[in-house]
Backbone as a chain_set.jsonl record, in Angstrom:
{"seq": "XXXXXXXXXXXXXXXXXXXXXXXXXXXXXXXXXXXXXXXXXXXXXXXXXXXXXXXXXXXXXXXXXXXXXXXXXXXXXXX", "coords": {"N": [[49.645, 23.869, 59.561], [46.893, 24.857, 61.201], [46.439, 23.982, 63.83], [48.612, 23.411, 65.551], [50.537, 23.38, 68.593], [48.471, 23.064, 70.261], [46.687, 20.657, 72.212], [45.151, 17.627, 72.905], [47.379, 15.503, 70.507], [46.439, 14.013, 67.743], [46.564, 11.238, 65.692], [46.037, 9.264, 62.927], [46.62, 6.645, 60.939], [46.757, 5.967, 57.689], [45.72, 3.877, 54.188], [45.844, 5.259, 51.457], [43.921, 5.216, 48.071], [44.997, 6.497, 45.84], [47.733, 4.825, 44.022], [48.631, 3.228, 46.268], [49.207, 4.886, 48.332], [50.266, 5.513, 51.499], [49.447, 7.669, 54.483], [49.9, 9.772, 57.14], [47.626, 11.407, 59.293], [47.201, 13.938, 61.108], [46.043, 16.059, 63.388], [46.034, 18.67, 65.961], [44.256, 19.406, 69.002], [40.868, 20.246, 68.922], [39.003, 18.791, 66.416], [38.121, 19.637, 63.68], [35.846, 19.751, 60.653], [36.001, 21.079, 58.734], [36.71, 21.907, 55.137], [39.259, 22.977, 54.772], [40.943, 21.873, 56.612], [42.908, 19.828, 57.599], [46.421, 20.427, 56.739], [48.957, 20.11, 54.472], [51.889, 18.968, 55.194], [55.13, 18.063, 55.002], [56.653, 15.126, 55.857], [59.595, 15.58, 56.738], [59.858, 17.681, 57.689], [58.408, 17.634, 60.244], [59.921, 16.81, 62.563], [60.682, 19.541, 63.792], [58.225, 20.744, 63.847], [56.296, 19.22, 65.15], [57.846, 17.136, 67.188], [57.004, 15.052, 69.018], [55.292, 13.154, 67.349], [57.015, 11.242, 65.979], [58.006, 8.829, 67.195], [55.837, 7.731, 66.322], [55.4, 6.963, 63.926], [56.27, 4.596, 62.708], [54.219, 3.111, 62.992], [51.386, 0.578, 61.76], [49.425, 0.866, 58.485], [46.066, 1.774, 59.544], [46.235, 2.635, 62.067], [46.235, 4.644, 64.913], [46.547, 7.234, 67.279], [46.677, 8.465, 69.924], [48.235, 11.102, 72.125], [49.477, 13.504, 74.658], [50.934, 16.637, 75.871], [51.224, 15.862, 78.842], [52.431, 13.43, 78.959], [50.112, 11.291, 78.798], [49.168, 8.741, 76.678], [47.975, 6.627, 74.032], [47.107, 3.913, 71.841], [45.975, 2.342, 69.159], [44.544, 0.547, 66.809], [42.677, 0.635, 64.128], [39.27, -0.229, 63.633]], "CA": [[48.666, 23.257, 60.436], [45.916, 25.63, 61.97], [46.087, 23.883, 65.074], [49.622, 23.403, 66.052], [50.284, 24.337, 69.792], [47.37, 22.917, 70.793], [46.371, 19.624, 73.205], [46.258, 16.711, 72.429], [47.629, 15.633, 69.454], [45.508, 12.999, 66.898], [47.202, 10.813, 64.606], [45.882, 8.239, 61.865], [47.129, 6.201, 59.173], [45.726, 5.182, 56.405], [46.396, 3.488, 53.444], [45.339, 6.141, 50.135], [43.83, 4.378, 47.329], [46.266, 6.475, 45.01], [49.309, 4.241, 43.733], [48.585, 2.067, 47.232], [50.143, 5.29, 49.144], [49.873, 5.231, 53.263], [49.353, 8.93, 54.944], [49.427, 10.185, 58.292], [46.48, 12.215, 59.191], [47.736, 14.509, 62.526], [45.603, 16.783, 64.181], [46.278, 19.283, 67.324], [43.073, 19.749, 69.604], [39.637, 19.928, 68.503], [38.476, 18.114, 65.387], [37.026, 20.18, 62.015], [35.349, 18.987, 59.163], [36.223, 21.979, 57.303], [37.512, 21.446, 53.856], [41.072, 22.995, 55.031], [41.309, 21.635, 58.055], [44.512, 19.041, 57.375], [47.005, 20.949, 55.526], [49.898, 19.327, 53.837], [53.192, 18.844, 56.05], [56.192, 16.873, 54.421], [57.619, 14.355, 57.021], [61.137, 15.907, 56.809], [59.425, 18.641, 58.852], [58.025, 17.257, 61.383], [60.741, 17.116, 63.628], [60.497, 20.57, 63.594], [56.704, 21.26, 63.917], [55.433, 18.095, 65.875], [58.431, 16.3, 67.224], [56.523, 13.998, 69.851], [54.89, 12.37, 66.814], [58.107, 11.432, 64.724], [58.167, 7.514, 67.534], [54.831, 6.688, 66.386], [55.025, 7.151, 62.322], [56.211, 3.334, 62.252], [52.741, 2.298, 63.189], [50.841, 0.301, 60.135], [48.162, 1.136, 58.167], [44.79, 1.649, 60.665], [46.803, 2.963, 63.478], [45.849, 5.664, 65.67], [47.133, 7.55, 68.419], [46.776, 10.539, 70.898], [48.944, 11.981, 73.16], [49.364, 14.689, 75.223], [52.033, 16.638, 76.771], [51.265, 15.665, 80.219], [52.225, 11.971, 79.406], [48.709, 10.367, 78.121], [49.285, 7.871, 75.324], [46.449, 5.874, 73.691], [47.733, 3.658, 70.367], [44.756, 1.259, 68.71], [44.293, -0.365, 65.337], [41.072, 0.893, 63.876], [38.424, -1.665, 63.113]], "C": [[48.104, 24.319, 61.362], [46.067, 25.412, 63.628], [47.659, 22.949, 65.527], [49.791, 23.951, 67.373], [49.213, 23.355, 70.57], [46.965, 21.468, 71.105], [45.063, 18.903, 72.983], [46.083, 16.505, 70.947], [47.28, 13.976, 68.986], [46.757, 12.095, 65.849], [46.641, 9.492, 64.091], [46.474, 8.476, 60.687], [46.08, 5.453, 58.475], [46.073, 4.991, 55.216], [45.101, 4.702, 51.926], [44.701, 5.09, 48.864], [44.599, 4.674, 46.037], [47.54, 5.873, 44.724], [49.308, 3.459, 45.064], [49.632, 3.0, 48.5], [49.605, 5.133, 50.47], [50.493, 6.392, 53.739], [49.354, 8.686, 56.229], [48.423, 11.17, 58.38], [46.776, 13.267, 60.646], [47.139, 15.888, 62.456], [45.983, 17.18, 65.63], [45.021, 19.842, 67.81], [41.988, 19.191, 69.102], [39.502, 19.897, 66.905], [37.68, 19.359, 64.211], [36.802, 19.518, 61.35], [35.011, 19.606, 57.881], [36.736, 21.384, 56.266], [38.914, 21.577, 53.867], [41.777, 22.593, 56.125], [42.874, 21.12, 57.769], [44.814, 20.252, 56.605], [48.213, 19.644, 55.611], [51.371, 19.341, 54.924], [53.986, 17.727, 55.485], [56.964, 16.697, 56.265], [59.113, 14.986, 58.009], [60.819, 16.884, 58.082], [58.878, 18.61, 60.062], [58.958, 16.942, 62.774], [60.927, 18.449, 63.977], [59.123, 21.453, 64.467], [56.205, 20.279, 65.114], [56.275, 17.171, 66.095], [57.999, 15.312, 68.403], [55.706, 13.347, 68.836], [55.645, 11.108, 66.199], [57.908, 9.516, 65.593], [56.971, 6.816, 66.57], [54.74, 6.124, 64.757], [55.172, 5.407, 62.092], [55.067, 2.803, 62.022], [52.477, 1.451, 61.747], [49.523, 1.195, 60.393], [47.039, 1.029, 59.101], [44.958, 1.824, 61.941], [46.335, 4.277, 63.736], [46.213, 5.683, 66.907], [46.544, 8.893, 68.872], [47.48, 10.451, 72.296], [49.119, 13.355, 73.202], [50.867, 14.797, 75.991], [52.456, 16.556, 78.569], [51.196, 13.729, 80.408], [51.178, 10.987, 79.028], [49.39, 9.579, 76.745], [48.1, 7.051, 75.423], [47.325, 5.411, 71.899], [46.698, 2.481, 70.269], [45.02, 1.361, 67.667], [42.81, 0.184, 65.563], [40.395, 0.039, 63.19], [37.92, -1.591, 61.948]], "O": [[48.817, 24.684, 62.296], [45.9, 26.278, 64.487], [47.547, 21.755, 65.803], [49.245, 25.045, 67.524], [49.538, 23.022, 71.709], [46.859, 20.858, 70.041], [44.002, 19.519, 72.887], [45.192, 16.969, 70.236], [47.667, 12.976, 69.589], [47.763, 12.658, 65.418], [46.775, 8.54, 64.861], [46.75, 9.388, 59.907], [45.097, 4.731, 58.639], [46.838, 5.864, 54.808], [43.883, 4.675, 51.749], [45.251, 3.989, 48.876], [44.91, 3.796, 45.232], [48.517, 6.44, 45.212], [50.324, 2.765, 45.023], [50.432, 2.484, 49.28], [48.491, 4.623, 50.59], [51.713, 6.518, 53.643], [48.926, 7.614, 56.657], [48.351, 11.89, 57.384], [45.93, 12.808, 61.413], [47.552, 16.755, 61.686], [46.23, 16.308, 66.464], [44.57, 20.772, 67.143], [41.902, 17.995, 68.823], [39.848, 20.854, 66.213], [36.498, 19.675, 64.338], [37.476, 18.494, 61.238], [34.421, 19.333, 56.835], [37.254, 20.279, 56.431], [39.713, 20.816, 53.322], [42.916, 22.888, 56.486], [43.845, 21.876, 57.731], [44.01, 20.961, 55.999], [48.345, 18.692, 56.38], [51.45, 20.501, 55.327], [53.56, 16.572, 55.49], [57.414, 17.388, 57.179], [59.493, 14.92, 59.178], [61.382, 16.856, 59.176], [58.906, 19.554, 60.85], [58.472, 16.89, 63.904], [61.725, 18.385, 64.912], [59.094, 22.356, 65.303], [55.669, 20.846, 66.066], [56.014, 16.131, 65.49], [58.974, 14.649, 68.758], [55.018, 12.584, 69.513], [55.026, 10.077, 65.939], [57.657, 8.686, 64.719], [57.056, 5.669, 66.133], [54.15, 5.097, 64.423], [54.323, 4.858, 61.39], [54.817, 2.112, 61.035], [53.208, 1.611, 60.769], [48.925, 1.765, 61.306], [47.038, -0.099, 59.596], [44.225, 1.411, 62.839], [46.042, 5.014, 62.795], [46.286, 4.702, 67.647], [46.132, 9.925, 68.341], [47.185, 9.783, 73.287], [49.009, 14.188, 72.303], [51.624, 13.944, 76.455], [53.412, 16.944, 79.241], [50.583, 12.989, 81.178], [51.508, 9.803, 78.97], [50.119, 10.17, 75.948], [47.409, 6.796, 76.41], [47.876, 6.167, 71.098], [46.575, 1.71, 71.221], [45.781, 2.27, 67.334], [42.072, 0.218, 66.548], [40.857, -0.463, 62.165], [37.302, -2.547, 61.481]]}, "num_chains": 1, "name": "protein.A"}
């Protein structure tokens, strides 16, 4: 992840239309719409890399979050 480190931290789910899988999508900072922007991160690792995400993964499908390390939380269902 390019943007590890970096304030605040994005997170959507979403349900894949492959095999009916359901991704997290987690961004740190400002937004790209490069082609490599996301890279790949297995779960297992994330305690590791991004352990203030690891409460929210329960969420369902169409969830979204951002927090910051000064305390901010924000958690919505996307319409």
């Amino acid at each position: 992840m390019p943007t590890l480190g970096q304030m605040p931290i994005y997170g959507t789910r979403i349900a894949l239309p492959q095999n009916g899988t359901i991704s997290w999508f987690i961004h740190c900072g400002e937004y790209s719409d490069a082609a490599d922007f996301y890279q790949p991160v297995h779960t297992a690792h994330l305690t590791e890399l991004l352990p203030q995400v690891i409460n929210y993964l329960h969420l369902p499908p169409g969830a979204k979050f951002i927090i910051d390390d000064q305390g901010y939380e924000d958690v919505w269902m996307a319409q």
